[in-house]
N, C-alpha and C positions, 0 to 999 in steps of 0.2 A: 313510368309509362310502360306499359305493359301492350304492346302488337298482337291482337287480336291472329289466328291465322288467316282469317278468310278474310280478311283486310286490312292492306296493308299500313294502309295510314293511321291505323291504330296505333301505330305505334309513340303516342304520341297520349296514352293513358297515364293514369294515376301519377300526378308531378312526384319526383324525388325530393326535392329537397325541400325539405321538414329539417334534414341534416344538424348539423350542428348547434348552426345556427340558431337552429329554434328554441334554445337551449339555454343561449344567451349570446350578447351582442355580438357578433366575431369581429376582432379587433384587427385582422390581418387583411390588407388588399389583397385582391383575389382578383384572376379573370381566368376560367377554365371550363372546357369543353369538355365534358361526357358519355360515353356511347359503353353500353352493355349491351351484349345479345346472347343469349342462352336455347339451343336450339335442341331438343328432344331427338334420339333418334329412333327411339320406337311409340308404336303408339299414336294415336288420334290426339293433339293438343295446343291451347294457344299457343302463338311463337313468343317468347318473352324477350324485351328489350325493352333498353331507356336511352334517351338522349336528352340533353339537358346543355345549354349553356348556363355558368353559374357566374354571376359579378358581385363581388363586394368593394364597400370602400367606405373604410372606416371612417372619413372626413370627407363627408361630401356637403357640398356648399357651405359648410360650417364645421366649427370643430369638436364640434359636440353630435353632429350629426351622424350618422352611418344607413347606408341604402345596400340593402341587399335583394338580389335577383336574382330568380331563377327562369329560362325560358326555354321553352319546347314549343314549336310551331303552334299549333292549338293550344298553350295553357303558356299561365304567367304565375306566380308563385312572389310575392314582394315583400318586403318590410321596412318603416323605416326606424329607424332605431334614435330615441334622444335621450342622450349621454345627464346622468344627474338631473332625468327632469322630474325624481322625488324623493331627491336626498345625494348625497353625495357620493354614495356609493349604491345606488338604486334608479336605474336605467327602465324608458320604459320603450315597446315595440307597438307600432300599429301596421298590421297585414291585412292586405289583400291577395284573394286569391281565385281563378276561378279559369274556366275552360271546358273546352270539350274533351269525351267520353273519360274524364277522373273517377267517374264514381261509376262507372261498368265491373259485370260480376260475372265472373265466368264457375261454372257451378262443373268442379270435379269429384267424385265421389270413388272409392276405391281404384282409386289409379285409373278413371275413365272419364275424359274432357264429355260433359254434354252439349252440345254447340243450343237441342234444342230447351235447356233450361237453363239458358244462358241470353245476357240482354246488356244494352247501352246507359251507362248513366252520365248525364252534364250536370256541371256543379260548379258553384262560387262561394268566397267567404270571406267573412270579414270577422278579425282576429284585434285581442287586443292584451299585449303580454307585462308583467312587470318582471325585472332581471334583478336579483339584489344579491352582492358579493359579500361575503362574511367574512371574509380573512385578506381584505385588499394590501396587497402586496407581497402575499406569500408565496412562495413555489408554487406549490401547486393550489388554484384558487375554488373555493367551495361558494357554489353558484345555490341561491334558490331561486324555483320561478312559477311565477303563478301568470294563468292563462284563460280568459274565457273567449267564445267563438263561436258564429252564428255560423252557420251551410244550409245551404240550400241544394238538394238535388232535384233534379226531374230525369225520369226512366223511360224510356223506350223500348220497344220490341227489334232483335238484329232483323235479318232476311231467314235464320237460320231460326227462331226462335218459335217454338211450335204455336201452330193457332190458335189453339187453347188454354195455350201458358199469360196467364194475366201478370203483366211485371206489377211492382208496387206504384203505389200514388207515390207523388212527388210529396217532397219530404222538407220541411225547416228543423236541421235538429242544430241541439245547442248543445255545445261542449266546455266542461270546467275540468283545467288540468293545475297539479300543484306536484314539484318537484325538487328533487335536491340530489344536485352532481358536483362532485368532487374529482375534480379534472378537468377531461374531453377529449375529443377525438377530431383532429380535422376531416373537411369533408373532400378528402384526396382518395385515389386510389389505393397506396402503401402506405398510409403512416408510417414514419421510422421511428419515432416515439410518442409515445400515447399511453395514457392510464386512466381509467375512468372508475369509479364503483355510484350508481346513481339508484336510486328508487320512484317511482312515479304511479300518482294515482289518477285515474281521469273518470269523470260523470257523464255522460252522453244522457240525453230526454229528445224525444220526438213529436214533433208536435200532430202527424198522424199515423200513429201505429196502428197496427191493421192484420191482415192476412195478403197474402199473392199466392202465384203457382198455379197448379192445377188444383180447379175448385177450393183454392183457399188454402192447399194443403202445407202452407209453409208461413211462420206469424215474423212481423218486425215487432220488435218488445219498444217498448213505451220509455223505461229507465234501462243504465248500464252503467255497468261497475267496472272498471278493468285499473289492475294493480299490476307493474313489474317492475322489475330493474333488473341490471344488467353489473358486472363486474369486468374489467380488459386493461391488457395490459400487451406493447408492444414495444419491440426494442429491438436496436438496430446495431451491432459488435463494429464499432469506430474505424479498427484497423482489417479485418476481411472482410465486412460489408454485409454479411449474413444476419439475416432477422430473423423474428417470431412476432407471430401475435398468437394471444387466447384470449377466449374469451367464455361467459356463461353467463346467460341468460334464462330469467325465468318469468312466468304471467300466470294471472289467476284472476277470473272475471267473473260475475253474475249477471242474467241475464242481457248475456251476447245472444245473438242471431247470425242468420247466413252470411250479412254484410256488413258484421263490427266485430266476428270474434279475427283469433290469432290464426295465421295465415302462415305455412312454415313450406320454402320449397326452392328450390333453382338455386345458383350460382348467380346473384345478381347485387352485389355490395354494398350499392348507391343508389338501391332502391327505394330506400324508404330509413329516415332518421336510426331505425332499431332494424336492421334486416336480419330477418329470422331465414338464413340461408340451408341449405343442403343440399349438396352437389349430387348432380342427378337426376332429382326428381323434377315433374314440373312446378313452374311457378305457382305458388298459392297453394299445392295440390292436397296437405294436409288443412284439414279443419278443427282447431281447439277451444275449448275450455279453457284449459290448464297444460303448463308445457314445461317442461326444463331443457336447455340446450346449452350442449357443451360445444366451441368449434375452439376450430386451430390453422396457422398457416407457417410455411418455413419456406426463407428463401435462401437456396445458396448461390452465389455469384461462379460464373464459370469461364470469366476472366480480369486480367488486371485491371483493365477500365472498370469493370463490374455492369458493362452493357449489355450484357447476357448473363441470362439466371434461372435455375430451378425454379419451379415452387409447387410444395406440395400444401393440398388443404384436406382438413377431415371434419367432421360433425356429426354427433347423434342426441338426438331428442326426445327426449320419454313424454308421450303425448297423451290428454284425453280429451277424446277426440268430441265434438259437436255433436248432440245425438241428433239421429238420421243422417250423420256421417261417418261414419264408425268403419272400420276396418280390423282384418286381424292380424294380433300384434299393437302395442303400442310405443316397441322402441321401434323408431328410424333413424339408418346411419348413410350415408355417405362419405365417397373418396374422391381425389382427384388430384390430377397435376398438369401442368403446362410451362412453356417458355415465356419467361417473361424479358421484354428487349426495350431497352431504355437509350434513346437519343436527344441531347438537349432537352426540350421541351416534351417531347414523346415519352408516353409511357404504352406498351401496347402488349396483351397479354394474350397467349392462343392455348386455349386448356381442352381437357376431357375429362368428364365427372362418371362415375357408379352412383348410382343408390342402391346399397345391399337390399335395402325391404321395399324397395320399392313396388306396387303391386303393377303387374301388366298381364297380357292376355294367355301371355307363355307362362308366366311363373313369375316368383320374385324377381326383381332385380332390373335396372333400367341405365342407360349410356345417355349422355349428351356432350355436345362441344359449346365452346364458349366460347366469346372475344370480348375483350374490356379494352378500353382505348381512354386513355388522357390526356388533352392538349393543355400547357400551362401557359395562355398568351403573354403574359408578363414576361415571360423567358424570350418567348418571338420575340415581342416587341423589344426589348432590349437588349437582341443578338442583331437585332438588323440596325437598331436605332446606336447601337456601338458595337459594332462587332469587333472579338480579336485582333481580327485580318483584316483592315479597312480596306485592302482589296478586293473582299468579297461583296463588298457592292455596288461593283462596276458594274453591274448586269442592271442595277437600277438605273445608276448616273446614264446609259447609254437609250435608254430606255425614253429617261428626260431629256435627253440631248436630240432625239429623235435620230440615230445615228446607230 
């Protein structure tokens, strides 16, 4: 979900979690709260953030069942997941999804937000996945998954969105996706271990492709193609506590448009299943074709609990860029680092990013701050529901006691 600037309740755009999960059934109970906020400090630009409550559970009302949710005040994100229901190792998923402003477009072009060719989109869907495991019970398990999926958008004009800028008609497009991941990635803030190498092909068709903009001057194509996959690996040194992750990602699509190609920009993790990050710049703010990206993170601990810790992140991405988006230069890089402070359940991160190439009105180069936040209510729940110190929950007993 992406916060529009000039309103705040935007913040409550484009659902996250596609995650994992979407990937294949997630087997782990889960109840955890998300907040990302990515804030620009030069420059005219939307504010970027997401919040997300995420619930899983892998045995819900049945033992074959599994329910997963994601929710953001305006949008819902679902699935229910049943276990062997076509084959014994071949799980299938039905999702729904749908809410306000997810499928809003904010149109930046050489490092400059244009608020007036910029516009709201609402949108729902209904999904329908098969998960099939191919090496069931090995270390590491190689997932295939096939997916297809109806959306619906309708588009509006913001306040800011010029009066002669026509948004597109509303849209039924249909999406077919086929993949194969060997690993995964939890949908947490730090994984401390993780490996993935995946590839994924996906069809998108429209059922009314057209022209918008001013007098037409921008087309939504009819058919799309879009190919990537991704390579990660993350690990976590037992006895100092000191991690890495890397990772490289790459995409290569025909016939994308303004609001289906690759989007590459901000500090924001858990935005999107595949987050094409780089620290610095704003969110979305590169437009691609074709992309390669390499990132990376390091965290050193900077004491014996390891409640406090370094982290530094880096990424650069060799771009070609959307024409009538074009910019010069095609590598972009970014840097960053922040403290990251770990309590019980709390996970809470306060960073500052560079974008080396980033374009702005001074010259290259662009700053932003950042805050990631993750609450693990399971941990709540079962510090208060057994705590340590049974003492420490007098404050409730007294509470009940009315005393």
């Amino acid at each position: 979900m992406v916060i529009c600037g000039r309103k705040f309740f935007l913040l409550l755009l484009p659902l996250v979690v596609t995650l994992a999960a979407r990937a294949q059934i997630d087997p782990v109970r889960r109840e955890l709260v998300q907040i990302g906020y990515d804030q620009a400090l030069e420059g005219h630009a939307p504010i970027s953030a997401y919040a997300f409550y995420y619930y899983n559970r892998p045995e819900f009302v049945r033992s074959n069942l599994a329910l997963r949710l994601a929710i953001a005040p305006v949008y819902l994100d679902s699935e229910l997941g049943i276990r062997g229901a076509l084959g014994e190792h071949t799980d299938l998923g039905i999702g729904l999804a749908g809410g306000g402003f997810a499928d809003s477009y904010n149109e930046i072009r050489a490092g400059k937000f244009l608020s007036e060719e910029s516009f709201l989109g609402h949108g729902c869907e209904a999904s329908l996945s098969v998960y099939h495991c191919f090496n069931d019970g090995a270390l590491i398990p190689l997932n295939g998954v096939l997916r297809a999926a109806a959306h619906y958008s309708t588009y509006a004009a913001d306040g800011d969105t010029a009066a002669m800028f026509r948004v597109p008609d509303n849209q039924t497009a249909f999406h077919g996706r086929a993949g194969l991941r060997w690993g995964g990635v939890e949908p947490v803030l730090l994984p401390a271990l993780a490996m993935e190498l995946s590839v994924w092909y996906e069809f998108q068709a429209r059922s009314n492709p057209g022209t918008y903009g001013f007098a037409g001057d921008r087309t939504l194509e009819a058919n799309t193609h879009l190919v990537w996959g991704r390579a990660l690996l993350a690990y976590t040194f037992p006895e100092s506590g000191r991690s890495f992750t890397l990772s490289v990602t790459a995409g290569w699509s025909e016939g994308v448009d303004r609001l289906n190609d690759y989007r590459l920009g901000a500090l924001l993790p858990l935005v999107s299943e595949f987050a094409l990050t780089l620290p610095g710049y704003y969110y979305q703010e590169l437009s691609a074709r074709r992309f390669l990206l390499a990132a990376g993170a390091y965290m050193l601990p900077l004491d014996a609990g390891k409640h406090w810790n370094l982290v530094a992140v880096g990424a650069t991405a060799l771009v070609d860029y959307l024409p009538g988006m074009e910019q010069p230069g095609n590598w972009n890089s970014g840097v960053g680092g922040g403290v990251l402070h770990r309590a019980g359940p709390w996970q809470i991160m306060i960073g500052y990013a560079y974008g080396v190439n980033a374009i702005r009105s001074d010259g290259p180069g662009a700053q932003s701050i950042n805050v990631l936040v993750q609450l693990d209510l399971e941990k709540t729940i079962a510090a208060l529901l057994r705590p340590q110190n049974p003492f420490r929950s007098r404050g409730l007993f007294r509470m009940f006691r009315g005393s």
